[in-house]
PDBQT receptor file of N, H, CA, C and O in Angstrom, charges set to zero:
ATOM      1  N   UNK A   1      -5.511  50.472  58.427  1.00  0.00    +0.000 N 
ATOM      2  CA  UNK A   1      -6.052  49.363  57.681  1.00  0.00    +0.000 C 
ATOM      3  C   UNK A   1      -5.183  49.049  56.462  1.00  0.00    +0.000 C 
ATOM      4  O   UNK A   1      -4.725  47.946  56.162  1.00  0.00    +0.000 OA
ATOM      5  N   UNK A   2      -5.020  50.320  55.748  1.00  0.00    +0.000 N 
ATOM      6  H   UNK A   2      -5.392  51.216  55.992  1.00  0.00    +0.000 HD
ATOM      7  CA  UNK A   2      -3.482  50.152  54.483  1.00  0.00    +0.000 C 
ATOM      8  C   UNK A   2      -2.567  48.860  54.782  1.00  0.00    +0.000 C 
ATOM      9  O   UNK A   2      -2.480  47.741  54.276  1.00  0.00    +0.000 OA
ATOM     10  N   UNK A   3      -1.957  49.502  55.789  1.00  0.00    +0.000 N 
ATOM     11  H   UNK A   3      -2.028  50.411  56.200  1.00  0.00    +0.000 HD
ATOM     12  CA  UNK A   3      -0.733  48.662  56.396  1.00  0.00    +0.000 C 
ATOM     13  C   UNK A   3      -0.723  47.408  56.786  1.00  0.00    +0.000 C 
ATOM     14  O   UNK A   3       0.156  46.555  56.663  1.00  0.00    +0.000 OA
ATOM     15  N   UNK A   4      -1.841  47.355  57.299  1.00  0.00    +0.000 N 
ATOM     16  H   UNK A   4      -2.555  48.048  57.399  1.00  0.00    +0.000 HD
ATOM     17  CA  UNK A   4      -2.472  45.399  57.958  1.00  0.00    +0.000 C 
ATOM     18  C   UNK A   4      -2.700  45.202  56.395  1.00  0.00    +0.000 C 
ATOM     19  O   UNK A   4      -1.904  44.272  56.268  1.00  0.00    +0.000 OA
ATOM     20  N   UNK A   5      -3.090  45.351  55.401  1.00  0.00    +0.000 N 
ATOM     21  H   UNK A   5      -3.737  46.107  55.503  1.00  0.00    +0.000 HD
ATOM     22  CA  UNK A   5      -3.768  44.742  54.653  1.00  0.00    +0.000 C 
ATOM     23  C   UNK A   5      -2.403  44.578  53.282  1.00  0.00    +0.000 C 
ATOM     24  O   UNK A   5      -2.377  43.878  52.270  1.00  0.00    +0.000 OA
ATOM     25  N   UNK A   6      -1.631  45.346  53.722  1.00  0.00    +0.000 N 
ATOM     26  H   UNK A   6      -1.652  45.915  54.544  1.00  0.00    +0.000 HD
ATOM     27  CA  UNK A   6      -0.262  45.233  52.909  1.00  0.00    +0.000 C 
ATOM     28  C   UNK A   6       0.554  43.736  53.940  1.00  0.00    +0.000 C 
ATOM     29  O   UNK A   6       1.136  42.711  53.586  1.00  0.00    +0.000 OA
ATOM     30  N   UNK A   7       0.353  44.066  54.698  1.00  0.00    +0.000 N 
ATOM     31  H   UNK A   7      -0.121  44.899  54.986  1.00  0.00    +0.000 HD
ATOM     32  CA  UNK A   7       1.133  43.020  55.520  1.00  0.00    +0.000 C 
ATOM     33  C   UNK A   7       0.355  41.690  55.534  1.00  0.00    +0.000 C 
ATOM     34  O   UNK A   7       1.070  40.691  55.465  1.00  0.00    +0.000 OA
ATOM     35  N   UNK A   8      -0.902  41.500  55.606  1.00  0.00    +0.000 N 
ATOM     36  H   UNK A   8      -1.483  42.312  55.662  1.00  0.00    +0.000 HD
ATOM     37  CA  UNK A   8      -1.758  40.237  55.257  1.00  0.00    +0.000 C 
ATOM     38  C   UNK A   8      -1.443  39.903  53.542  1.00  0.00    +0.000 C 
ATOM     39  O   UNK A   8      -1.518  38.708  53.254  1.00  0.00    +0.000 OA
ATOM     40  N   UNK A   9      -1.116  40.815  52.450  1.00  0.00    +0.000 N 
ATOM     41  H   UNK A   9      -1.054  41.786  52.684  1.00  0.00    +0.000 HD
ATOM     42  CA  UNK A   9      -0.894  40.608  51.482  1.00  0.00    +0.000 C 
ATOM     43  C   UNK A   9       0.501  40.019  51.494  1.00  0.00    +0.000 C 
ATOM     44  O   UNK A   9       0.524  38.858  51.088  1.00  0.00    +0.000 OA
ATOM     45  N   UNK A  10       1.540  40.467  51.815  1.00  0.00    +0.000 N 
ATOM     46  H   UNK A  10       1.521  41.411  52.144  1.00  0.00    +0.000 HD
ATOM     47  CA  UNK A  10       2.467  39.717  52.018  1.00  0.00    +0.000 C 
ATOM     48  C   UNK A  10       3.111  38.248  52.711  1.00  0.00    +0.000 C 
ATOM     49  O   UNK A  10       3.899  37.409  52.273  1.00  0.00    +0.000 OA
ATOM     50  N   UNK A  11       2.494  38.361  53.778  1.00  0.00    +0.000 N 
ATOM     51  H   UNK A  11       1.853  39.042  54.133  1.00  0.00    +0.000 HD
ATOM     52  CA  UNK A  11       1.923  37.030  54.582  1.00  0.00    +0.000 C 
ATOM     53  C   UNK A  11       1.424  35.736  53.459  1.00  0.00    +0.000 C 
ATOM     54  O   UNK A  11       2.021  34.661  53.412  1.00  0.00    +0.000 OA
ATOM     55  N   UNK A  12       0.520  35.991  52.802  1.00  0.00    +0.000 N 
ATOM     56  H   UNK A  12       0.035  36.864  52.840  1.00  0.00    +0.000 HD
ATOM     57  CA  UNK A  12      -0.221  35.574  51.563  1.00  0.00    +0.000 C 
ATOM     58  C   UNK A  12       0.660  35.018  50.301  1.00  0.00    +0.000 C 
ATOM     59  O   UNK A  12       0.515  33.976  49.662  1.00  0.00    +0.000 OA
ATOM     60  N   UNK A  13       1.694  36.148  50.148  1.00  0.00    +0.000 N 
ATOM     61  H   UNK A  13       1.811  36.994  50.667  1.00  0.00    +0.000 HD
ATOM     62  CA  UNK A  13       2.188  35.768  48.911  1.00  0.00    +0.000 C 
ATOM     63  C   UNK A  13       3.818  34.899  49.484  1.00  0.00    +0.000 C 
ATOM     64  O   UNK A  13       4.496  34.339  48.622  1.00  0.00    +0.000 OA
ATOM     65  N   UNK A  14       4.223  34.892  50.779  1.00  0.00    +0.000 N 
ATOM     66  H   UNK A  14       3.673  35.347  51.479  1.00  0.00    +0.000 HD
ATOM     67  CA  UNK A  14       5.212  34.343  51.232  1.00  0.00    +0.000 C 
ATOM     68  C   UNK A  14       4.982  32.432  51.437  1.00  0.00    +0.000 C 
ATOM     69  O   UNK A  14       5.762  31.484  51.347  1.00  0.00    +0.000 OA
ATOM     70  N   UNK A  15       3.642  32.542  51.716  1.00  0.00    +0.000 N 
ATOM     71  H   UNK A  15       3.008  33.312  51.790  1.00  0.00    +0.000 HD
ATOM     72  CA  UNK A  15       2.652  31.387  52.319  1.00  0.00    +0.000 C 
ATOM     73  C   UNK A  15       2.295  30.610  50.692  1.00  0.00    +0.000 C 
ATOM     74  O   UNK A  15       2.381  29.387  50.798  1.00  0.00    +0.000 OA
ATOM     75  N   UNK A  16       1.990  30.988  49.518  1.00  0.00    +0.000 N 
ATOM     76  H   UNK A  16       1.920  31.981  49.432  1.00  0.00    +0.000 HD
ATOM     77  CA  UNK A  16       1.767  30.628  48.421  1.00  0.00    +0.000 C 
ATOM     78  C   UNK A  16       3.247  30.065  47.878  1.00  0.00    +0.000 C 
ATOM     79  O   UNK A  16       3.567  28.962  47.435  1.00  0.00    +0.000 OA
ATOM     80  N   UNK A  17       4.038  31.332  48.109  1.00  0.00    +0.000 N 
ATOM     81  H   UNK A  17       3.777  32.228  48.469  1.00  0.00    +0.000 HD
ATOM     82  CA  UNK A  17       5.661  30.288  47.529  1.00  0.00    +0.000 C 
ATOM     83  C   UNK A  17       6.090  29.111  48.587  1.00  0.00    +0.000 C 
ATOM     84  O   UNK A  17       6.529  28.027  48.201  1.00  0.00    +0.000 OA
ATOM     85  N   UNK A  18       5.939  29.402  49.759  1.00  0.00    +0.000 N 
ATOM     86  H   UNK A  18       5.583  30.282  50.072  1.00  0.00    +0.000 HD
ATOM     87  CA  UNK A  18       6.091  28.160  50.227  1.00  0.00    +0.000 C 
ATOM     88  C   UNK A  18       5.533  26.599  50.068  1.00  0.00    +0.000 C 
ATOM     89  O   UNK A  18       6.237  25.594  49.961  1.00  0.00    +0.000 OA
ATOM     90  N   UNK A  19       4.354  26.652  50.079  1.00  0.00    +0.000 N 
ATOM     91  H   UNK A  19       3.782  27.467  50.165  1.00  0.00    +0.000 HD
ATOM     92  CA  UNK A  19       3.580  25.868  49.587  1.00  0.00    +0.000 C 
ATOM     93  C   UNK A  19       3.504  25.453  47.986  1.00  0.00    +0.000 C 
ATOM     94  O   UNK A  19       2.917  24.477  47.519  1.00  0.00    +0.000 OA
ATOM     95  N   UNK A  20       4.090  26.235  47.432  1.00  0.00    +0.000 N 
ATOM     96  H   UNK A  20       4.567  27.028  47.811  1.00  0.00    +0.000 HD
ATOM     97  CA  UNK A  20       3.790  25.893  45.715  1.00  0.00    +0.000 C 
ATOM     98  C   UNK A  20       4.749  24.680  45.406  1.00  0.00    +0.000 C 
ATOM     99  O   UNK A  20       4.549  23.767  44.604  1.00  0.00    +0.000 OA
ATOM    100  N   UNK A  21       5.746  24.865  46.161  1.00  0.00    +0.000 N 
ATOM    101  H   UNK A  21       5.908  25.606  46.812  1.00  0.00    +0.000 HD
ATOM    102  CA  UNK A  21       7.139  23.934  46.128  1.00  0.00    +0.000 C 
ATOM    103  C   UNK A  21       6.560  22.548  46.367  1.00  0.00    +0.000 C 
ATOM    104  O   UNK A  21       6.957  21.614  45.669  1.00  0.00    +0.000 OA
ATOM    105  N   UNK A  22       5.294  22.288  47.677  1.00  0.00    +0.000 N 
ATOM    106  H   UNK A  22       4.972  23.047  48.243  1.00  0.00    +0.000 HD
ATOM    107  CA  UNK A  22       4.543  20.949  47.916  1.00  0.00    +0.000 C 
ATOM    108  C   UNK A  22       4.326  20.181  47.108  1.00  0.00    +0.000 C 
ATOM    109  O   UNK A  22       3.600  20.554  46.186  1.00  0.00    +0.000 OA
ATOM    110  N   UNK A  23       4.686  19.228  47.098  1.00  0.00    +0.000 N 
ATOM    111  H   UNK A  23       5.276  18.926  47.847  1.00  0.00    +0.000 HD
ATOM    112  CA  UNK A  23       3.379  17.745  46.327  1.00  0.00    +0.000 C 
ATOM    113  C   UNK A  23       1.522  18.017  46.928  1.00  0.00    +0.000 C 
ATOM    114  O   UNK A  23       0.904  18.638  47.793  1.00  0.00    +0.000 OA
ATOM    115  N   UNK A  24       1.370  17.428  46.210  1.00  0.00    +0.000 N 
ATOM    116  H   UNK A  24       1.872  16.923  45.508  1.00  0.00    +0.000 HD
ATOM    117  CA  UNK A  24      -0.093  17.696  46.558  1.00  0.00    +0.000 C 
ATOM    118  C   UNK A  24      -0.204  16.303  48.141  1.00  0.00    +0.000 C 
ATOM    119  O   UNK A  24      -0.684  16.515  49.255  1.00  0.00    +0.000 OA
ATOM    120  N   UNK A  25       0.339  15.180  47.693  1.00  0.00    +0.000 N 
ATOM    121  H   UNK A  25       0.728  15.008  46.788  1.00  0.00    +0.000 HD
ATOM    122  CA  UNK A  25       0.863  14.486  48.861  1.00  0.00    +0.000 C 
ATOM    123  C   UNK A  25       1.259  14.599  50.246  1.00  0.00    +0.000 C 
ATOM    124  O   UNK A  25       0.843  13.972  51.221  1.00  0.00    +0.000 OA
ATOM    125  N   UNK A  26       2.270  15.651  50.154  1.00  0.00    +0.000 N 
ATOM    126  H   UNK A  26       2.608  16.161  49.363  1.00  0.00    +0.000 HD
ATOM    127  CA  UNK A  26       2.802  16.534  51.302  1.00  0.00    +0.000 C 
ATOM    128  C   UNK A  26       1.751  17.790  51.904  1.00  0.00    +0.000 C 
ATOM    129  O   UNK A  26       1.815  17.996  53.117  1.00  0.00    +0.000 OA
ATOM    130  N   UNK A  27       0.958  18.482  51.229  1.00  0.00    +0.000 N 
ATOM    131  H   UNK A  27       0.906  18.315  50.244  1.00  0.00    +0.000 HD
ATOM    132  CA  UNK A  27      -0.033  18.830  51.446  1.00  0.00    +0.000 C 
ATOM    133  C   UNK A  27      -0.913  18.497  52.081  1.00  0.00    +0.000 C 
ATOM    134  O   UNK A  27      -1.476  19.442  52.633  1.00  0.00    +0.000 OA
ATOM    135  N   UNK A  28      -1.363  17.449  52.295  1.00  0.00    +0.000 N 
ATOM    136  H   UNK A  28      -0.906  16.681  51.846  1.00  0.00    +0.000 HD
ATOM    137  CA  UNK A  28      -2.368  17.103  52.606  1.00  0.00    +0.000 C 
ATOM    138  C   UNK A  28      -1.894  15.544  53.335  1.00  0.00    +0.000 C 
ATOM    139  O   UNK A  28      -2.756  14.669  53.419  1.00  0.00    +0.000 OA
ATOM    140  N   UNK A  29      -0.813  15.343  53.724  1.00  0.00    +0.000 N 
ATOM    141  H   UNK A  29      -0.113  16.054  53.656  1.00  0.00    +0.000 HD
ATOM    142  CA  UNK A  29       0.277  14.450  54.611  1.00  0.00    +0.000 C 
ATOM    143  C   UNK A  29      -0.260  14.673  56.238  1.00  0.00    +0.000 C 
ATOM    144  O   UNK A  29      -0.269  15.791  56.753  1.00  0.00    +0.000 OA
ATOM    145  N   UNK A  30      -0.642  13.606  56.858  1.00  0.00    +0.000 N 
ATOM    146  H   UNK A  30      -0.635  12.697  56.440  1.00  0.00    +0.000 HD
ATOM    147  CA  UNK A  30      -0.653  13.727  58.562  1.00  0.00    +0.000 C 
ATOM    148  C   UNK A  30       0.656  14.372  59.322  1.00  0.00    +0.000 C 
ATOM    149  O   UNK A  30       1.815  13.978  59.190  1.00  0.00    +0.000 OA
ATOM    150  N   UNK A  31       0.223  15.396  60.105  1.00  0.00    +0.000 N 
ATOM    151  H   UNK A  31      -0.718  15.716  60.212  1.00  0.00    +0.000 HD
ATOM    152  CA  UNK A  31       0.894  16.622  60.182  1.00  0.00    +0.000 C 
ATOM    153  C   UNK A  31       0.529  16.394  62.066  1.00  0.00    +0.000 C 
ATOM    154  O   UNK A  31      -0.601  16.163  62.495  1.00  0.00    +0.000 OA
ATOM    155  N   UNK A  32       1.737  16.527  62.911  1.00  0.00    +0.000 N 
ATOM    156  H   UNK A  32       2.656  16.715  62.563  1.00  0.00    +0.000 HD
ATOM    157  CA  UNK A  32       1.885  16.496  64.330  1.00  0.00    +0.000 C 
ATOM    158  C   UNK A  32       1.586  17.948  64.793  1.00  0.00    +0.000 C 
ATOM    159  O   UNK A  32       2.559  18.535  65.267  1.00  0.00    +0.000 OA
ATOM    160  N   UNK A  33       0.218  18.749  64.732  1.00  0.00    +0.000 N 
ATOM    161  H   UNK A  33      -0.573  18.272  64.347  1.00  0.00    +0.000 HD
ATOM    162  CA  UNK A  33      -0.496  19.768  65.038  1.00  0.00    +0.000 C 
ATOM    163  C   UNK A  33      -1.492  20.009  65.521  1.00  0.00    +0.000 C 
ATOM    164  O   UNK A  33      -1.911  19.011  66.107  1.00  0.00    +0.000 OA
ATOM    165  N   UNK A  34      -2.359  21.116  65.628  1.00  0.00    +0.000 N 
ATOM    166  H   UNK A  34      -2.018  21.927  65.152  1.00  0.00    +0.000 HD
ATOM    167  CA  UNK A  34      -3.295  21.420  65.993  1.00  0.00    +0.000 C 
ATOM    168  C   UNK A  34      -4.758  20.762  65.137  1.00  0.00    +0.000 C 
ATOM    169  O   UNK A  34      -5.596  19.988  65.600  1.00  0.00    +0.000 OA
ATOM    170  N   UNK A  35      -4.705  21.342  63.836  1.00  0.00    +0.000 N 
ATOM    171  H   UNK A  35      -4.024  21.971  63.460  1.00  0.00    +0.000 HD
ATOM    172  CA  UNK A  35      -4.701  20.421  62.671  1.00  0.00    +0.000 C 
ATOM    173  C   UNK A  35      -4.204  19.284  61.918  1.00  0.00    +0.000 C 
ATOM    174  O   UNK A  35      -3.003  19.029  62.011  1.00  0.00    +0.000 OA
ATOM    175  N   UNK A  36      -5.050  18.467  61.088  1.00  0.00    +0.000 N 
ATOM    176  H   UNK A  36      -6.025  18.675  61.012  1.00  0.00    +0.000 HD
ATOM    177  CA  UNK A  36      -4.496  16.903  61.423  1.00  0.00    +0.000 C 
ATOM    178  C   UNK A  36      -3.631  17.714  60.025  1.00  0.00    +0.000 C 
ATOM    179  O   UNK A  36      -2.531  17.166  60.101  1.00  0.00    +0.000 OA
ATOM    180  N   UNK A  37      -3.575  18.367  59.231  1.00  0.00    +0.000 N 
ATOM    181  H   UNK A  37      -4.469  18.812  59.169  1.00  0.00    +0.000 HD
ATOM    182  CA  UNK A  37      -2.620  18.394  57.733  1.00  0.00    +0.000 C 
ATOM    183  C   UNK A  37      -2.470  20.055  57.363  1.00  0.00    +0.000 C 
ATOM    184  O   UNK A  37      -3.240  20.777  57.998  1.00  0.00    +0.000 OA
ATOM    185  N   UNK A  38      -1.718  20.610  56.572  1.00  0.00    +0.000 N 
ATOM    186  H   UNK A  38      -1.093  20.025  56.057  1.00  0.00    +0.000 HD
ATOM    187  CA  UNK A  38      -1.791  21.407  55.996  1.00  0.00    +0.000 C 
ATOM    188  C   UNK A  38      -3.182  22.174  55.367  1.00  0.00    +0.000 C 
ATOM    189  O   UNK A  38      -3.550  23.326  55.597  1.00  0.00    +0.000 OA
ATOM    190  N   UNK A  39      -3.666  21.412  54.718  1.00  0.00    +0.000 N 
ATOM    191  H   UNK A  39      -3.366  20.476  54.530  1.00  0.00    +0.000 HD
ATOM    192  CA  UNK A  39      -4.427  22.113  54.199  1.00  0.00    +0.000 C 
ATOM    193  C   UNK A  39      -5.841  22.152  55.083  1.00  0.00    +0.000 C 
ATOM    194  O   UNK A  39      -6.707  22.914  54.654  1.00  0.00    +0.000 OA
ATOM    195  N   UNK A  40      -6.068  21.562  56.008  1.00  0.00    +0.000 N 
ATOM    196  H   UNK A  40      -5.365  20.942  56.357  1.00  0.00    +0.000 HD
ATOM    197  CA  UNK A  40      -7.097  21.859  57.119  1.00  0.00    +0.000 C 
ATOM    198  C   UNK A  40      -6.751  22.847  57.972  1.00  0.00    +0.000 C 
ATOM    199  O   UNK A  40      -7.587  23.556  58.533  1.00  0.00    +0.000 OA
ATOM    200  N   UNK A  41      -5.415  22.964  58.135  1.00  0.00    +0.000 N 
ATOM    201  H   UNK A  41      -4.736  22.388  57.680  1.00  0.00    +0.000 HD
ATOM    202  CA  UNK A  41      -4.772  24.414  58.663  1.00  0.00    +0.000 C 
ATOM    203  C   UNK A  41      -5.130  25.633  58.267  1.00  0.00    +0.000 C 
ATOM    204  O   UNK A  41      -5.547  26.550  58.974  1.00  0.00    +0.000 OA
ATOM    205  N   UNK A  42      -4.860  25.608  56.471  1.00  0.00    +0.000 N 
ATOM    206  H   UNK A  42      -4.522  24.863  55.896  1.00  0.00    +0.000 HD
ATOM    207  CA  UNK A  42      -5.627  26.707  55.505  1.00  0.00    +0.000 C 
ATOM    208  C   UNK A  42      -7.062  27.111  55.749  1.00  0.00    +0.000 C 
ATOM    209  O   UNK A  42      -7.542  28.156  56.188  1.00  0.00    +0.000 OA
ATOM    210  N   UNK A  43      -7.630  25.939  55.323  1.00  0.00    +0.000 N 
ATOM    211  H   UNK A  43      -7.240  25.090  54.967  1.00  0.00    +0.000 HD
ATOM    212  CA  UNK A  43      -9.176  25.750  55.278  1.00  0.00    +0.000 C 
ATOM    213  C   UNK A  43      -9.766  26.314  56.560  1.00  0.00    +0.000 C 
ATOM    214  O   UNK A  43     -10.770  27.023  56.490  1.00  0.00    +0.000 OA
ATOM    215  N   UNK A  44      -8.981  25.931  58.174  1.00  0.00    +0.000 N 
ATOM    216  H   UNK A  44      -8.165  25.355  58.232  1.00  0.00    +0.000 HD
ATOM    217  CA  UNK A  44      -9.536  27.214  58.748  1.00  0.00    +0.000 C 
ATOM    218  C   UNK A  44      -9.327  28.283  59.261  1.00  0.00    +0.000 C 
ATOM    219  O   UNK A  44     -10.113  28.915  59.966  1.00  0.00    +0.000 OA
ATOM    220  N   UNK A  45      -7.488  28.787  58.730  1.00  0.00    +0.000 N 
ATOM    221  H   UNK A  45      -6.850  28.273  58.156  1.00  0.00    +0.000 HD
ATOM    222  CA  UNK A  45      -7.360  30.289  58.458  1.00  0.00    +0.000 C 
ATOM    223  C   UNK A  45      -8.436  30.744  57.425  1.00  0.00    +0.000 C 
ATOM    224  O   UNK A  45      -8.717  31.876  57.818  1.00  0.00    +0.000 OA
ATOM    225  N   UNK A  46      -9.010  30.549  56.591  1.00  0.00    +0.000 N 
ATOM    226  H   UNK A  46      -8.782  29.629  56.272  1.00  0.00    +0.000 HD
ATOM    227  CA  UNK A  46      -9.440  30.933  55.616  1.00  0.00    +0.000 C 
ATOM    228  C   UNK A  46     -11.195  30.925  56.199  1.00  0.00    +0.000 C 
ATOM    229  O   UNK A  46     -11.828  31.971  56.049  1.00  0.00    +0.000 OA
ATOM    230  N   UNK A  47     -11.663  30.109  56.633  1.00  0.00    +0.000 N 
ATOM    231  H   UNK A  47     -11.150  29.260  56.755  1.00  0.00    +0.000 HD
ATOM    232  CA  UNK A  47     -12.972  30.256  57.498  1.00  0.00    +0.000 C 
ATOM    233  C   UNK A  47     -12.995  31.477  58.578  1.00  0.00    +0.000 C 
ATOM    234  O   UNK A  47     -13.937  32.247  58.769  1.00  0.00    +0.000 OA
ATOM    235  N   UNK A  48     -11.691  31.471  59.259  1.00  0.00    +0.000 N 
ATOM    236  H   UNK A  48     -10.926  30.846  59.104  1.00  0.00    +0.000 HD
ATOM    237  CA  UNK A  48     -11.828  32.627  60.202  1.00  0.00    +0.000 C 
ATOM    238  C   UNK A  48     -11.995  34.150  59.179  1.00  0.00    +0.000 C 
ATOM    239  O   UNK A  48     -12.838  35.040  59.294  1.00  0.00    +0.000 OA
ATOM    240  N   UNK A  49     -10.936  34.036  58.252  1.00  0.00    +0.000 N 
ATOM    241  H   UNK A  49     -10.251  33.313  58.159  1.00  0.00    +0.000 HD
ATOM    242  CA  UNK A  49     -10.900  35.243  57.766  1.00  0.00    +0.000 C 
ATOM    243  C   UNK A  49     -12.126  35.907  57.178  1.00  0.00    +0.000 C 
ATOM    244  O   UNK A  49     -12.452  37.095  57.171  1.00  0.00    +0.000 OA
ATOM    245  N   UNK A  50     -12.745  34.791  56.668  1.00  0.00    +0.000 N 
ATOM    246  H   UNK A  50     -12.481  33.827  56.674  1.00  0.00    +0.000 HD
ATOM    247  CA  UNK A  50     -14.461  34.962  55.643  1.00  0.00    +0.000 C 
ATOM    248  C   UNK A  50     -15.379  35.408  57.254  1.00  0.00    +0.000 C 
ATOM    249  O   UNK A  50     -16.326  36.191  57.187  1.00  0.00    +0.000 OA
ATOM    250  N   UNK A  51     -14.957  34.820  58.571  1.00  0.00    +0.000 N 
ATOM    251  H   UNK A  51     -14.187  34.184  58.625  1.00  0.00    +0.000 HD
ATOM    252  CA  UNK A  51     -15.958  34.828  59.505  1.00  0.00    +0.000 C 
ATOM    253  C   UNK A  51     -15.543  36.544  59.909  1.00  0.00    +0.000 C 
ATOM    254  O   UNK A  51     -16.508  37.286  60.090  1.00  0.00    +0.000 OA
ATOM    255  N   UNK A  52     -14.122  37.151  60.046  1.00  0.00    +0.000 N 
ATOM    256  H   UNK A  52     -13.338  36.548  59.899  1.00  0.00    +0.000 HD
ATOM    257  CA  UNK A  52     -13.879  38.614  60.221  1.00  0.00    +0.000 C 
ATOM    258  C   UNK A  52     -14.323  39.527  58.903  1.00  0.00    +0.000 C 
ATOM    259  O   UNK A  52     -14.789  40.656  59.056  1.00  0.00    +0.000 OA
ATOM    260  N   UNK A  53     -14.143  38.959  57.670  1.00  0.00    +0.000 N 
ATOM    261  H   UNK A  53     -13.765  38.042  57.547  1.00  0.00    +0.000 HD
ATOM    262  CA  UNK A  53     -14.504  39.980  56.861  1.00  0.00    +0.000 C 
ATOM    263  C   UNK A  53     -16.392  39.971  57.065  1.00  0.00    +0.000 C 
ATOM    264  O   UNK A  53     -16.945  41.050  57.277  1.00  0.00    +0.000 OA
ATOM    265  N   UNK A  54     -16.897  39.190  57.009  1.00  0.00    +0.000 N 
ATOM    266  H   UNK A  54     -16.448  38.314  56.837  1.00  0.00    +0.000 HD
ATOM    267  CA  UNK A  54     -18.236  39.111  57.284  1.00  0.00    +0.000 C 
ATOM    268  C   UNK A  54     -18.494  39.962  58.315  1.00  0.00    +0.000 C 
ATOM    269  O   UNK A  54     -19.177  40.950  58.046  1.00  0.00    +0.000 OA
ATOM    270  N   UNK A  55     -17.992  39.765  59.776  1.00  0.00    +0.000 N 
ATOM    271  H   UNK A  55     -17.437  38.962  59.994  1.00  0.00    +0.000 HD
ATOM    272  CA  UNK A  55     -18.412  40.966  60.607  1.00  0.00    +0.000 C 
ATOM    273  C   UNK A  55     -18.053  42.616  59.956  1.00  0.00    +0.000 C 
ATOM    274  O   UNK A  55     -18.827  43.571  59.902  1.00  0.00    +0.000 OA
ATOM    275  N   UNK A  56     -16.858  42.556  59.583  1.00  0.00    +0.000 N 
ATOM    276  H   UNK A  56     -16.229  41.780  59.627  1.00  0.00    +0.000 HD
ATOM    277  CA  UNK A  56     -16.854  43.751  58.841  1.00  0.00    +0.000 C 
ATOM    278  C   UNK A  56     -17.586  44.477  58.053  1.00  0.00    +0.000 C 
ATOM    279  O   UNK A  56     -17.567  45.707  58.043  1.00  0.00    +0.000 OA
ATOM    280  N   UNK A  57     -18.280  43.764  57.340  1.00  0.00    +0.000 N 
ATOM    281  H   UNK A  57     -18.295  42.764  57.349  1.00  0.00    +0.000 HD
ATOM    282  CA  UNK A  57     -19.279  44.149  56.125  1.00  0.00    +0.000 C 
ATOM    283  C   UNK A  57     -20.663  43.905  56.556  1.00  0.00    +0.000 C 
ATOM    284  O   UNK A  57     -21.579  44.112  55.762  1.00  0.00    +0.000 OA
ATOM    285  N   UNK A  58     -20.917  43.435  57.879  1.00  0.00    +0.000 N 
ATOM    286  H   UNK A  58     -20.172  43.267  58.525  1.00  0.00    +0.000 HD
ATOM    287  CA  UNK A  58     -21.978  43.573  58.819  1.00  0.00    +0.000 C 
ATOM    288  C   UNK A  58     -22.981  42.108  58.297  1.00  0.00    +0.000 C 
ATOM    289  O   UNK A  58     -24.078  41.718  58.697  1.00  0.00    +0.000 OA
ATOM    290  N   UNK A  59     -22.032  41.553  57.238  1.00  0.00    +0.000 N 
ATOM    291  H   UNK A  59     -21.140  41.869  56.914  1.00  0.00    +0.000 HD
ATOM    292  CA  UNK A  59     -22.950  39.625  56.810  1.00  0.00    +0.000 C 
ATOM    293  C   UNK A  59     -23.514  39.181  58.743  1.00  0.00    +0.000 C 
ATOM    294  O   UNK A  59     -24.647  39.144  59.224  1.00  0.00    +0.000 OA
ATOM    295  N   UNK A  60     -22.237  38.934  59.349  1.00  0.00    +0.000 N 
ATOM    296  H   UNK A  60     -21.317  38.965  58.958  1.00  0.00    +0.000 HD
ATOM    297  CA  UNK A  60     -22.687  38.213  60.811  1.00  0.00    +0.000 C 
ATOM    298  C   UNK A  60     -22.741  38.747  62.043  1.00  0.00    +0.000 C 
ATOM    299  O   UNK A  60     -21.846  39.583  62.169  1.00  0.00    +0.000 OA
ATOM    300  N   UNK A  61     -23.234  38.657  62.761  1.00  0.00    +0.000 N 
ATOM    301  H   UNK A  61     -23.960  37.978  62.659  1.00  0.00    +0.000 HD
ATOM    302  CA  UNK A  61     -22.821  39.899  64.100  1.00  0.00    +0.000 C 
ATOM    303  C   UNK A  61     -22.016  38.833  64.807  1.00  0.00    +0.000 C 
ATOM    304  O   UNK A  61     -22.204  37.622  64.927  1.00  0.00    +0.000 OA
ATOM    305  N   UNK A  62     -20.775  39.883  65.369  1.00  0.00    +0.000 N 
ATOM    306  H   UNK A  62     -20.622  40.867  65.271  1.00  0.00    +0.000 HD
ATOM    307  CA  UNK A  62     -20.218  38.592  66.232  1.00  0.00    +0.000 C 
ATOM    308  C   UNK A  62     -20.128  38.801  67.525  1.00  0.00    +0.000 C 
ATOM    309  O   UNK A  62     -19.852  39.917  67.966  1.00  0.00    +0.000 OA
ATOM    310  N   UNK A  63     -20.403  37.499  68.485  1.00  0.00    +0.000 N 
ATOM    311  H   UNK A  63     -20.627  36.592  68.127  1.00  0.00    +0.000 HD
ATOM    312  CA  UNK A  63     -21.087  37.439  69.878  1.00  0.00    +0.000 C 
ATOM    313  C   UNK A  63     -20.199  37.665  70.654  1.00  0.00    +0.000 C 
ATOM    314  O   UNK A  63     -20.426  37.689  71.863  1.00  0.00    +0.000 OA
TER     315      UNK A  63
């Protein structure tokens, strides 16, 4: 768990400098993906992650 969680930390802080460089424009710019932009990309890495730490800490059971 150390190691994933060093490596999700890094992931994190590689993903923040990249993005810091953005306009808020470019951010949030129509994007040829899965997601229509960047930051809806985030928004649901960041839902999944709240939805795994939740099973973890026993908030949701997952089906």
């Amino acid at each position: 768990m150390r190691i994933q969680a060093r490596a999700n930390r890094l992931v994190h802080r590689r993903l923040h400098a990249a993005l810091a460089a953005l306009t808020r424009d470019d951010y949030h710019a129509a994007r040829t993906s899965f997601f229509r932009s960047l930051a809806a990309t985030l928004n649901h890495s960041l839902a999944v992650d709240d939805y795994y730490l939740g099973s973890l800490y026993g908030d949701i059971a997952l089906a």
